[in-house]
TORTOR-905289 format. One record per residue (C-alpha): x, y, z; residue in three letters. Coordinates in Angstrom, 3 decimals, decimal comma. Layout:
% residues N
((X Y Z) ALA)
...
This chain:
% residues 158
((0,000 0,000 0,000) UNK)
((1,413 3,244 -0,847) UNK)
((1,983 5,688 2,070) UNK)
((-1,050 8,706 1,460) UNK)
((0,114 11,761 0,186) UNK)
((-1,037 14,453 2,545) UNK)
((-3,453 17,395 2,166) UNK)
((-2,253 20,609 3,032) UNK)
((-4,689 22,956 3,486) UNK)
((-3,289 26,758 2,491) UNK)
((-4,696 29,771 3,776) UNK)
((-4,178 31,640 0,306) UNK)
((-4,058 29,146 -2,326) UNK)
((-2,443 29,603 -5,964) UNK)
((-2,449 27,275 -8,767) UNK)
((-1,048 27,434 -12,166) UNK)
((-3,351 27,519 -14,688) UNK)
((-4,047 27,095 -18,940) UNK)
((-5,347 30,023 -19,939) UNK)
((-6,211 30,494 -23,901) UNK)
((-6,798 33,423 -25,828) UNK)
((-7,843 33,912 -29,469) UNK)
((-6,658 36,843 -31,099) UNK)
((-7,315 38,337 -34,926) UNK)
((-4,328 37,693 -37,498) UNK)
((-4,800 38,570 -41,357) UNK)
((-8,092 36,610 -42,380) UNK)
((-8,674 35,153 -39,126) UNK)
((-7,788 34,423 -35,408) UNK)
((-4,611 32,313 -34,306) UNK)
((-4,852 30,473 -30,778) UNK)
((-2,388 31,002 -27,881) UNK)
((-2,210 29,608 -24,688) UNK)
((0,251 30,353 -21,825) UNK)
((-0,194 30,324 -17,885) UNK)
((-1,610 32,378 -14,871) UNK)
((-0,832 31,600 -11,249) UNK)
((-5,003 31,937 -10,129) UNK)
((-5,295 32,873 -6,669) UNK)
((-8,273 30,510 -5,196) UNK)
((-10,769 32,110 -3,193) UNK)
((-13,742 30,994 -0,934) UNK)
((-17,049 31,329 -2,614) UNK)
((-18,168 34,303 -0,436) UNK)
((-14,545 36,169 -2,172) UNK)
((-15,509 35,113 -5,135) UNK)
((-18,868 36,690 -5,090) UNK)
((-17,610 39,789 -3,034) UNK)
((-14,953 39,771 -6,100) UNK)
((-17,312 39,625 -8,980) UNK)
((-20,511 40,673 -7,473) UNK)
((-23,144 39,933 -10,148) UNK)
((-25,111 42,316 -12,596) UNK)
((-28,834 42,494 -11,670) UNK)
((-31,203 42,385 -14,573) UNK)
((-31,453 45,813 -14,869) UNK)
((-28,313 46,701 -14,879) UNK)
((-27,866 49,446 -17,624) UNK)
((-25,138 47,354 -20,363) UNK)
((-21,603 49,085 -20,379) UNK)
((-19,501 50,156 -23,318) UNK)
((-16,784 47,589 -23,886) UNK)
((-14,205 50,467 -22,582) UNK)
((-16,220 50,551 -19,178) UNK)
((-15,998 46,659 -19,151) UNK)
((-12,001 46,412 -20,325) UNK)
((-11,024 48,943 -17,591) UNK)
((-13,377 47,279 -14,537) UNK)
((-11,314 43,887 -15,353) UNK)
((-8,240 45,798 -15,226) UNK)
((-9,204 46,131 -11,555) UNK)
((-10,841 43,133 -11,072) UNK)
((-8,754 40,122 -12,974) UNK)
((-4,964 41,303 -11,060) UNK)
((-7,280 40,596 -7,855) UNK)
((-6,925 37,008 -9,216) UNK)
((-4,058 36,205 -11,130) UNK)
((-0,486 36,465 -9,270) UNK)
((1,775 35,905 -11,660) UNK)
((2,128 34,052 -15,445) UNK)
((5,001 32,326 -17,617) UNK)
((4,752 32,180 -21,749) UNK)
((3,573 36,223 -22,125) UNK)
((6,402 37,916 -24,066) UNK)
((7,162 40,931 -25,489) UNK)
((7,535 41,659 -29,425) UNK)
((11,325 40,880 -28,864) UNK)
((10,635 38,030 -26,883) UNK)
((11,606 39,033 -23,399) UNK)
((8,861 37,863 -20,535) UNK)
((6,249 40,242 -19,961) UNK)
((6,239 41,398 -15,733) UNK)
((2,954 40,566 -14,514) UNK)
((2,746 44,374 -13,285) UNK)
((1,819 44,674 -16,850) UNK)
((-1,563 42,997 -16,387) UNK)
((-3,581 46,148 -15,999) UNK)
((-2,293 47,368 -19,385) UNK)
((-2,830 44,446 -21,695) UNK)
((-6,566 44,514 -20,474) UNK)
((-7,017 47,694 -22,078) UNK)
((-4,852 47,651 -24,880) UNK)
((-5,599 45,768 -27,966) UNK)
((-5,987 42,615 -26,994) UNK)
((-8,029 43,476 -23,961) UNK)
((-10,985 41,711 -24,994) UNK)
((-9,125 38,182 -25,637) UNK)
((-7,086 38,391 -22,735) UNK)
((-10,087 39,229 -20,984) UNK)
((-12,163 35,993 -21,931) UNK)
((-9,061 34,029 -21,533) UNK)
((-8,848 34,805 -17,812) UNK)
((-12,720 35,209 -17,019) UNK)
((-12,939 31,444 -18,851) UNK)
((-9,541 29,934 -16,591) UNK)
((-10,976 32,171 -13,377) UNK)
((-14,486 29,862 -13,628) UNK)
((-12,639 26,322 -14,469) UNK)
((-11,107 26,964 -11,018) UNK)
((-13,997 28,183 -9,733) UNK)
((-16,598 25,772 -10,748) UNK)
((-14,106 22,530 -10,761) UNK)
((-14,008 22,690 -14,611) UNK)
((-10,726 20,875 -15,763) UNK)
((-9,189 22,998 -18,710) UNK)
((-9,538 20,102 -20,984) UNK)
((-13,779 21,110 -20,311) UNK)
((-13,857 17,728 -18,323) UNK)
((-16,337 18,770 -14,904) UNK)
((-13,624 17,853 -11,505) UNK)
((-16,788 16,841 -10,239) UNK)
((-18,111 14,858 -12,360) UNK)
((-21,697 15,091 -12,880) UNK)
((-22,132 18,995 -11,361) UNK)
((-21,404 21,314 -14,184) UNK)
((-22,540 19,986 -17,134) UNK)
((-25,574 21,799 -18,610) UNK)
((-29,194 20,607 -19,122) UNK)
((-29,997 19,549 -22,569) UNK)
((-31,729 21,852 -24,322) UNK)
((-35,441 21,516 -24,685) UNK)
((-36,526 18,829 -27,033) UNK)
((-32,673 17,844 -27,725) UNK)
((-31,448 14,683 -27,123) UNK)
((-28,024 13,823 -25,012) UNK)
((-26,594 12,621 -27,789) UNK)
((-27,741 15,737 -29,857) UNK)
((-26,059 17,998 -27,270) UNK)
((-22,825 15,836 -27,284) UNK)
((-22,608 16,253 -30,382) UNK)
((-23,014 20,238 -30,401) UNK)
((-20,506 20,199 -27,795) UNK)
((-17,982 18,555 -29,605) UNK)
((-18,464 20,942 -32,043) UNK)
((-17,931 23,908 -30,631) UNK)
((-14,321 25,270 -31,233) UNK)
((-12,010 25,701 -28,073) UNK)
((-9,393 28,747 -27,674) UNK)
């Protein structure tokens, strides 16, 4: 029998995370991936953190939106490896703030909002639930499950 591997539990846990982004190149989008360190919260941060928009909240501008996660996502992400600059030196995470407003603050922006809920919700990158069973989604009215597996397996991945 193998001797158990213990679990520490850490005040102020980080993990290292995928996070993808898809950003426009002539006639399309190219794919990139690198990594965040996520800080983990507690469900009551996380909600304190990204309270949610009632449904009458009056809709943003995407500028309002880009500079709010330029506050909100360095609240969550510590640190990341594979961001360079155009002469291939690593980019400081201090940095953070800017990229979400610059011109590919809208793709770096769904790249961390998608990796921030996978650690959230217990979502593997790969899209595979870490708890089996809890996150997939209801089938959609009159659709089969093999009808929504199929859609899923469809739908592209950045």
């Amino acid at each position: 029998m193998k001797t158990p591997i213990p679990f520490v539990i850490d005040p102020e846990p980080k993990v290292w995370w995928p996070v993808r982004v898809s950003v426009p190149v002539d006639a399309g989008f190219a794919e990139f991936a690198f990594e965040a360190q996520l800080r983990v919260y507690s469900e009551e941060d996380y909600a304190r953190l990204l309270p949610e928009a009632g449904p009458d909240a009056a809709q943003p501008d995407l500028r309002a939106v880009l500079a709010r996660n330029a506050e909100l996502i360095p609240q969550f992400v510590a640190d990341w490896r594979g961001v360079t600059d155009p002469a291939g030196q690593p980019m400081p995470i201090a940095a953070l703030p800017a990229v979400l407003t610059g011109p590919y603050g809208k793709a770096f922006s769904v790249g961390f909002n998608r990796a921030i809920a996978e650690v959230r919700y217990g979502v593997a990158p790969d899209g595979e639930s870490a708890s089996r069973g809890n996150s997939a989604p209801p089938p959609a009215a009159g659709s089969t499950a093999a009808e929504v597996a199929v859609i899923a397996a469809e739908e592209p991945t950045i």
